[in-house]
VEXKEMAR-985795 format. One record per residue (C-alpha): x, y, z. Coordinates in nm, 2 decimals, padded with zeros to 4 digits. Example, Ala and Ser with C-alpha at 12.3 -4.5 7.8 and 13.67 -1.06 7.14 Angstrom:
01.23 -00.45 00.78
01.37 -00.11 00.71
This chain:
14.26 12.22 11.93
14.36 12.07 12.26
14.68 11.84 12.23
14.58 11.49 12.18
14.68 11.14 12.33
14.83 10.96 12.12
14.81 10.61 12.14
15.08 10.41 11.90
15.09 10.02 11.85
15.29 09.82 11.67
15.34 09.48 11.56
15.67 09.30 11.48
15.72 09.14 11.08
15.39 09.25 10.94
15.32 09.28 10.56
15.18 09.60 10.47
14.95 09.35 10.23
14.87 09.12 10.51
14.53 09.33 10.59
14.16 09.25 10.48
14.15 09.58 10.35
14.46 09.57 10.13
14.30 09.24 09.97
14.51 08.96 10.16
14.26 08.67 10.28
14.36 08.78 10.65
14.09 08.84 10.87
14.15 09.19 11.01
13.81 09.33 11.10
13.91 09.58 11.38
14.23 09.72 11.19
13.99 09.76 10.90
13.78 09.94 11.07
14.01 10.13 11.18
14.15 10.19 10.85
13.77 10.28 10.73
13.72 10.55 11.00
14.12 10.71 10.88
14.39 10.72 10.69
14.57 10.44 10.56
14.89 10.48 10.35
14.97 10.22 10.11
15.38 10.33 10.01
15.49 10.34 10.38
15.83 10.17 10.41
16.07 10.09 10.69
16.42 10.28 10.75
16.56 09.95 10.81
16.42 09.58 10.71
16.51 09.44 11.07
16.42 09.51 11.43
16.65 09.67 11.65
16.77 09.91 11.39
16.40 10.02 11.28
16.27 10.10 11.61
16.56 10.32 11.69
16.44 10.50 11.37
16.08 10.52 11.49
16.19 10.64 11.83
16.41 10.91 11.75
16.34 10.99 11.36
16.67 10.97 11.27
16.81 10.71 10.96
16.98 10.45 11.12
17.37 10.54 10.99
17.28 10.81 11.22
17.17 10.69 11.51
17.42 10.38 11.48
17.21 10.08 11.54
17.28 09.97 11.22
17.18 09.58 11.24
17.03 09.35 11.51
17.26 09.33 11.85
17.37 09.68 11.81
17.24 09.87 12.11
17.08 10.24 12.07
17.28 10.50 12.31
17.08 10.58 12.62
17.11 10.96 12.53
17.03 10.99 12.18
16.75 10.72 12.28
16.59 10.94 12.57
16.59 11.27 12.28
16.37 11.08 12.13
15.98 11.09 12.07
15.94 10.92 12.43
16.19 11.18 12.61
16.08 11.49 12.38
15.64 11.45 12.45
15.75 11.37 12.82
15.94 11.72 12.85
15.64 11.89 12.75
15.42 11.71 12.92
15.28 11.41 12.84
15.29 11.13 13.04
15.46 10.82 12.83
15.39 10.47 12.84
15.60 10.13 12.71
15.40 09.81 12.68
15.52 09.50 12.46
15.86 09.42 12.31
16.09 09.73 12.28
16.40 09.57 12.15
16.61 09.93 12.18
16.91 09.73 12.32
17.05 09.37 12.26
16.91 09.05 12.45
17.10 08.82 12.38
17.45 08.99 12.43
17.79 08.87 12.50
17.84 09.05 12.84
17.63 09.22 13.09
17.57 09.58 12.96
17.33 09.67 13.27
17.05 09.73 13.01
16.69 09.61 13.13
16.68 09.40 12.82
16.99 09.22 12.86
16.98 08.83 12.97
17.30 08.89 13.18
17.16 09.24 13.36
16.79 09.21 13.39
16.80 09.01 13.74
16.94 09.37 13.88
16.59 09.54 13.77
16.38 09.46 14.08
16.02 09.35 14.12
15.93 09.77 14.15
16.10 09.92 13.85
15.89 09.99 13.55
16.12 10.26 13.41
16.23 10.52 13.31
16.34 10.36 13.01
16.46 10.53 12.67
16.25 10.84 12.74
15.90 10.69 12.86
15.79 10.73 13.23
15.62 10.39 13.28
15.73 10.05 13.10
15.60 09.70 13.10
15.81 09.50 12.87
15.83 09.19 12.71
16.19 09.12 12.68
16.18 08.93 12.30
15.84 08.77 12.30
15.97 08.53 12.01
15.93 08.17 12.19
16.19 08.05 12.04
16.31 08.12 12.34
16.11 08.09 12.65
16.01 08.34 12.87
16.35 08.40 13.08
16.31 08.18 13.41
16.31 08.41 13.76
16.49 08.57 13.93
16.52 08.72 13.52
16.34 08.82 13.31
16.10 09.17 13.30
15.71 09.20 13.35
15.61 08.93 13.17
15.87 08.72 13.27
15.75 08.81 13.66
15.38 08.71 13.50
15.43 08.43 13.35
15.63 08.24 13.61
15.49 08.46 13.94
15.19 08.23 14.00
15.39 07.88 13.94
15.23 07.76 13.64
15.55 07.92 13.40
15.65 07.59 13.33
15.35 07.40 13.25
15.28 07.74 13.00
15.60 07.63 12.85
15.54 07.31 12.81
15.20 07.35 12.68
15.29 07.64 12.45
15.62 07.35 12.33
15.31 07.12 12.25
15.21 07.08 11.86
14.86 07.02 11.85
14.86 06.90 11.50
14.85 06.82 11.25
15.24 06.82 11.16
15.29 07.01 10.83
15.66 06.93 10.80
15.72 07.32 10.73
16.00 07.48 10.96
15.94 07.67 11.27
15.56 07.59 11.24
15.28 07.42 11.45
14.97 07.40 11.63
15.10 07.56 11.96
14.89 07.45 12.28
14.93 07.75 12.49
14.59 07.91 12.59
14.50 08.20 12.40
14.47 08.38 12.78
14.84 08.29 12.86
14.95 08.42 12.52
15.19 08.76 12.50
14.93 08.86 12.26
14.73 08.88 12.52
14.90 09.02 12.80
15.00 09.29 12.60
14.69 09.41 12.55
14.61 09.35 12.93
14.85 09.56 13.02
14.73 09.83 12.76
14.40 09.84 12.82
14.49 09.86 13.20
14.71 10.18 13.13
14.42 10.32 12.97
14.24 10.26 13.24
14.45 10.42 13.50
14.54 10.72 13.26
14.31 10.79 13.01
14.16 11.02 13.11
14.04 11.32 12.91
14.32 11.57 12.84
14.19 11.89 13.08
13.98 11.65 13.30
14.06 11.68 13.66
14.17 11.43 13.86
14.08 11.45 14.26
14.32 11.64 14.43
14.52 11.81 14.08
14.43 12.06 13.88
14.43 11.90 13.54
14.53 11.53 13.37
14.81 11.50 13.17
14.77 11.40 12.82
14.91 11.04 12.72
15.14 10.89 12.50
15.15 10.51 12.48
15.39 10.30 12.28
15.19 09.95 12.27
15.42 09.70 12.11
15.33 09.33 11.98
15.60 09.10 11.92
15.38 08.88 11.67
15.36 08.80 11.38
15.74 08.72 11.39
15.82 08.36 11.35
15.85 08.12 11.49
15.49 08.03 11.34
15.35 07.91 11.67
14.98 08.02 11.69
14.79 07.94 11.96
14.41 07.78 11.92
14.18 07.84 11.80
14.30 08.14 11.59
14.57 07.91 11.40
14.25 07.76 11.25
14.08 08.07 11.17
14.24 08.07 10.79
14.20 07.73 10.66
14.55 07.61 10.41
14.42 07.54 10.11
14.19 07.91 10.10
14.54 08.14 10.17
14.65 08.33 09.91
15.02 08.21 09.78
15.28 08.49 09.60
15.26 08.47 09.22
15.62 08.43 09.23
15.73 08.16 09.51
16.09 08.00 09.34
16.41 08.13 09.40
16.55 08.30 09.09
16.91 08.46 09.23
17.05 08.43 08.84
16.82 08.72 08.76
16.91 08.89 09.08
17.21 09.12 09.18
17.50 08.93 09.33
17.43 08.98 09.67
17.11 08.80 09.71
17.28 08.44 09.64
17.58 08.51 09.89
17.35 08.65 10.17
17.14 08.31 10.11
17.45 08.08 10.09
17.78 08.19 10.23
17.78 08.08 10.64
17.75 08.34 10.86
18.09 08.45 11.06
18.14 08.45 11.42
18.14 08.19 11.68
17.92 07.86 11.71
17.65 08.07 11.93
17.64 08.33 11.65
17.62 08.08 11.37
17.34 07.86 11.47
17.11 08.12 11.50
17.17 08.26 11.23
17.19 07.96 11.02
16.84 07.76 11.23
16.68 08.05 11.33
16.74 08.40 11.09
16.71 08.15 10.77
16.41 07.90 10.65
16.46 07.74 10.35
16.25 07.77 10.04
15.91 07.54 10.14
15.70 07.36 09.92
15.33 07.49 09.83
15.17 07.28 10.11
15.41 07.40 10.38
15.41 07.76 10.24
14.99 07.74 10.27
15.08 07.61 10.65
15.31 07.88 10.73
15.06 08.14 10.59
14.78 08.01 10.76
14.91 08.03 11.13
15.08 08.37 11.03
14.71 08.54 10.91
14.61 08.35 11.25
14.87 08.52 11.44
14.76 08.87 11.27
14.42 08.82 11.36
14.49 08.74 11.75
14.66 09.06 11.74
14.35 09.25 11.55
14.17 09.09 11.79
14.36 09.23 12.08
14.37 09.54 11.94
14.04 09.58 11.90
13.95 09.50 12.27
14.22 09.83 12.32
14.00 10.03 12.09
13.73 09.94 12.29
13.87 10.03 12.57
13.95 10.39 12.48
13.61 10.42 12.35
13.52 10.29 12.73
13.68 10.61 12.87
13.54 10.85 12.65
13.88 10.93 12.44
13.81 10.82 12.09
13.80 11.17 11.98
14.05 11.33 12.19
14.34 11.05 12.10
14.53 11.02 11.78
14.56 10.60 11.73
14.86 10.49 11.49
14.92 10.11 11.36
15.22 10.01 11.21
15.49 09.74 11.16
15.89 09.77 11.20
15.91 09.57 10.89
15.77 09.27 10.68
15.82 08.95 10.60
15.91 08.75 10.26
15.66 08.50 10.30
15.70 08.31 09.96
15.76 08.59 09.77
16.08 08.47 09.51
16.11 08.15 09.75
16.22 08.36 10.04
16.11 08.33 10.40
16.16 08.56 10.67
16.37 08.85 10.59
16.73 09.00 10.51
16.91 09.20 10.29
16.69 09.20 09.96
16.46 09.47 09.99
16.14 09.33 09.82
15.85 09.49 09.91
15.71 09.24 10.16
15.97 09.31 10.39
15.98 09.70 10.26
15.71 09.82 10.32
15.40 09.81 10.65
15.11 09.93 10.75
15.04 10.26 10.85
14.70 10.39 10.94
14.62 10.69 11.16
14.30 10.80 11.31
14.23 11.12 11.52
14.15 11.44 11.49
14.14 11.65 11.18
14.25 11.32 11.00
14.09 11.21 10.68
13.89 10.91 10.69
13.83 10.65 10.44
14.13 10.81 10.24
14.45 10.58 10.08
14.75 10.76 10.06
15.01 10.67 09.74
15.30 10.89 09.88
15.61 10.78 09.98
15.61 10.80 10.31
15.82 10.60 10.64
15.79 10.49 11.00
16.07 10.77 10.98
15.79 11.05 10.98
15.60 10.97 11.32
15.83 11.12 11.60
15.81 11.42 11.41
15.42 11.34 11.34
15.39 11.32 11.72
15.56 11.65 11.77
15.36 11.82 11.53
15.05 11.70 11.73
15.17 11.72 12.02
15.27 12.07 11.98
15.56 11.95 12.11
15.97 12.06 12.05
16.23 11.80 11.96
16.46 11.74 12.19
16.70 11.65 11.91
16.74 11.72 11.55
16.51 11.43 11.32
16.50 11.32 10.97
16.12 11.24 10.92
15.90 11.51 10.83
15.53 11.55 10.94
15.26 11.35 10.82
14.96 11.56 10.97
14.97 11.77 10.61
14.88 11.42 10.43
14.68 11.32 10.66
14.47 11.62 10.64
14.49 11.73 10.30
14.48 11.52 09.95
14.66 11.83 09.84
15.03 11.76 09.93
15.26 11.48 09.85
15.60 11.35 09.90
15.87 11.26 09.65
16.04 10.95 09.82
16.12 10.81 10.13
16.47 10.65 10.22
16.61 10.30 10.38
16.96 10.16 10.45
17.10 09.91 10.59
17.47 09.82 10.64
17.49 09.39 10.70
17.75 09.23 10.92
17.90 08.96 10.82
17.80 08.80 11.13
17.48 08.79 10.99
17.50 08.66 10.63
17.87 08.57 10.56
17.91 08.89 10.34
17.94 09.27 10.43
17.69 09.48 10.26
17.58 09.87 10.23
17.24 09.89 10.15
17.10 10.18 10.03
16.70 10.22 09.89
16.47 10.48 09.79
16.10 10.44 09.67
15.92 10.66 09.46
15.53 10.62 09.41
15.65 10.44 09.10
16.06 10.27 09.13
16.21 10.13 09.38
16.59 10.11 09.41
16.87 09.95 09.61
17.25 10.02 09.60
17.52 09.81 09.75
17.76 10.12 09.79
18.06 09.87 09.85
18.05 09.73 09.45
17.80 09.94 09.31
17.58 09.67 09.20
17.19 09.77 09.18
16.84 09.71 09.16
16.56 09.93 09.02
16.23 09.83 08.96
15.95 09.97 08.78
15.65 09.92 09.10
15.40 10.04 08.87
15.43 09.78 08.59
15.61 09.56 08.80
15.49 09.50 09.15
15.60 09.17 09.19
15.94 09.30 09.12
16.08 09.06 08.83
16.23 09.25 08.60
16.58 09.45 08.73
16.63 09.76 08.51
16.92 09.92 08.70
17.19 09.78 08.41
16.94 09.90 08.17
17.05 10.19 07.97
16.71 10.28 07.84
16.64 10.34 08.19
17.02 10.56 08.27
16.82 10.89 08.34
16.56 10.77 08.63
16.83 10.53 08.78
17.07 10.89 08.82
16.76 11.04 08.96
16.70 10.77 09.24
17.07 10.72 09.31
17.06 11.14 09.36
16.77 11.09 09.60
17.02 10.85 09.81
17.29 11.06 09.78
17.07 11.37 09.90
17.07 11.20 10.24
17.19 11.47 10.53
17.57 11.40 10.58
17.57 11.31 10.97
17.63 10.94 11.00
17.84 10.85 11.30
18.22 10.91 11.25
18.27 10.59 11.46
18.00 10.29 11.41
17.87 10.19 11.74
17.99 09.79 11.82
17.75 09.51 11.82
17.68 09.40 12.22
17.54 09.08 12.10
17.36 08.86 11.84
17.01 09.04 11.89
């Protein structure tokens, strides 16, 4: 089989549940589809439940006490970075592509680090650069896509940034994407947001897709005028939605009307049933200076909402879901446009979740519930199964080595993640867990933690290493996670078991942590 193209997207705080097919009411009809016509895996989790430090894992395979980027505003170093999936497919040949948010160093920093995605650096990356960056030829990036800050003003900013002011209108977009169209719900970090879908990031980033597609895509072995043969691709396309704030844009924040979303079961906070850690992470005030505490304290935490807020917050986060199925679908077309369907391997995921209601939580930090665990994964191409849900334990851990195996490609660097290519085209095989840890700066939460989790097709649970307090759930029995059986005795043998798993972990973690740059 001739090496594929592999064409990777992503989208940033996106439920594995929050998909028509895995029976949210979210209107997803191109991911379905997509999902219909491959694999999907249903157990997938994250190596980390926050941004920076899980797309480090994705890019290089590696569990983040290894790579170092432990928590947000910790940057990824340039060399283990570019012996990643990016740097490794480029060696052998591919030509690699960046479009979207990359978030593999710290915007918001405290000093100039002279990466492209730092605020103080990114006016000494001229109007020509587009990379290399992190291992991948060609870049077009959207440096934190959240508007909760605006696009940075020229001379910074990056290739949106350079869009979105270049023509003169960047400040009536601001203004008009600052403009609650109503009406008010009362629910934090939520409107009606009266940007034009066109002028949305959304949107440009699957512009600038489909237009890398265009100028690339062609068939692996096809000759272009004047070479002997095209390269095969490898493109990284990278939403930064659905992360809050919950500002969707018309008309798709009226697609899912309030009172039809579906609400958790179990929407109160209930920390007395909970391990220690989950009040203090909620209630102790962050450390570090004023910058550092206000957005933590405005922006990293919501407090619990009431029914009718929580149905407003859902409804523009579906809405912001289905802009992006909707974009994504106009990049499927697109491939489909140049003939490539069956000559590219197409893989959706998430870097994490979000809460969203579930035990009165919003957002996401250190409490490992599966909204925030686990995402999506679905993967189409060929030899892949399709139609087919996989229970396995699987993570975004697995796809740089995925890739490779594909690819036919050699590693650069050593990686954690195994293959997925045996799942995905076999119901034979199967996988016994899949690992995630986290260790939380004060700076974030007002308490230091060491997180460690394992899931199982069947349990779930989390260590603090620091005071050996647990969770373990039963996600079998229990999938809305209520009832905490790690002090359990009846349950002594299968919490050993899991804590082995954890413990089973390869023993090179960095010697020295790497320092934070910045907030995130």
């Amino acid at each position: 089989m001739k090496r594929p193209n592999i064409l990777f997207i992503t989208t940033d705080q996106h439920r594995g549940d929050c998909f028509g097919f895995a029976g949210r009411r979210v209107k997803t009809p191109h991911l379905d589809l997509l999902a219909q016509s491959g694999t999907r895996f249903s157990a997938c989790i994250t190596p980390n439940i926050v941004c920076q430090p899980s797309r480090a894992s994705i890019l290089t395979g590696l569990l983040p006490l290894t790579h170092g980027v432990c928590d947000n505003g910790i940057d990824l170093d340039t060399t283990t970075g570019e012996a990643g999936f990016a740097g490794s497919l480029t060696a052998s040949g591919y030509h690699t592509g960046f479009v979207g948010k990359a978030h593999f160093s710290t915007h918001h920093t405290f000093a100039k680090t002279g990466r492209p995605e730092c605020q103080f650096s990114e006016p000494d990356y001229g109007a020509g650069w587009y990379g290399p960056y992190m291992g991948f030829e060609h870049v077009e990036l959207v440096v934190e896509g959240h508007n909760y800050w605006l696009p940075t003003p020229l001379p910074g900013g990056l290739h949106h940034s350079r869009w979105h002011y270049g023509d003169g209108l960047g400040e009536l977009r601001n203004e008009l994407y600052k403009k609650d169209l109503g009406p008010s719900t009362g629910a934090p970090q939520t409107f009606f947001s009266a940007l034009p879908v066109a002028w949305h990031n959304s949107t440009w980033v699957g512009d600038r897709a489909i237009d890398f597609l265009e100028r690339h895509g062609r068939k692996p072995g096809t000759p272009e005028p004047g070479t002997s043969a095209q390269e095969p691709f490898c493109l990284w396309v990278s939403f930064p939605d659905p992360h809050h704030p919950f500002d969707c844009p018309e008309p798709w924040s009226r697609l899912h009307h309030p009172d039809e979303v579906d609400l958790p079961e179990h929407r109160t906070t209930d920390f007395e049933r909970r391990p220690w850690w989950h009040r203090a992470s909620m209630e102790t005030r962050p450390q570090g200076s004023a910058e550092v505490q206000a957005v933590r304290q405005n922006f990293s935490r919501m407090p619990t909402p009431d029914d009718k807020q929580l149905r407003h917050i859902t409804a523009n986060y579906f809405g912001m879901i289905s802009l992006v199925d909707h974009q994504v679908g106009r990049i499927l077309d697109a491939l489909r446009l140049q003939g490539l369907d069956e000559e590219t391997l197409v893989v959706f995921t998430s870097d994490h979740g979000d809460w969203l209601g579930d035990h009165g939580l919003m957002l996401k930090g250190p409490m490992a519930y599966e909204g925030v665990l686990n995402v999506g994964l679905i993967v189409r191409g060929p030899g892949v199964q399709a139609g087919v849900s996989v229970r396995e334990p699987v993570s975004t851990l697995d796809l740089a080595a995925t890739f490779y195996d594909y690819a036919k490609a050699s590693a650069l660097a050593p990686v954690h993640g195994r293959s997925l290519r045996p799942l995905l085209e076999s119901s034979r095989h199967t996988r016994d867990s899949a690992l995630s840890e986290w260790n939380v700066a004060a700076s974030r939460c007002g308490v230091e933690l060491q997180l460690r989790t394992v899931r199982t097709r069947d349990w779930k649970l989390t260590l603090e290493a620091h005071s050996g307090a647990g969770e373990m759930y039963k996600l079998s029995d229990d999938p809305t996670e209520m009832d905490n059986l790690y002090d359990d005795p009846g349950y002594a043998a299968v919490r050993k078991d899991l804590l082995d798993m954890i413990a089973s972990r390869p023993r090179d973690q960095l010697q020295q942590p790497l320092q934070p740059s910045g907030i995130a």
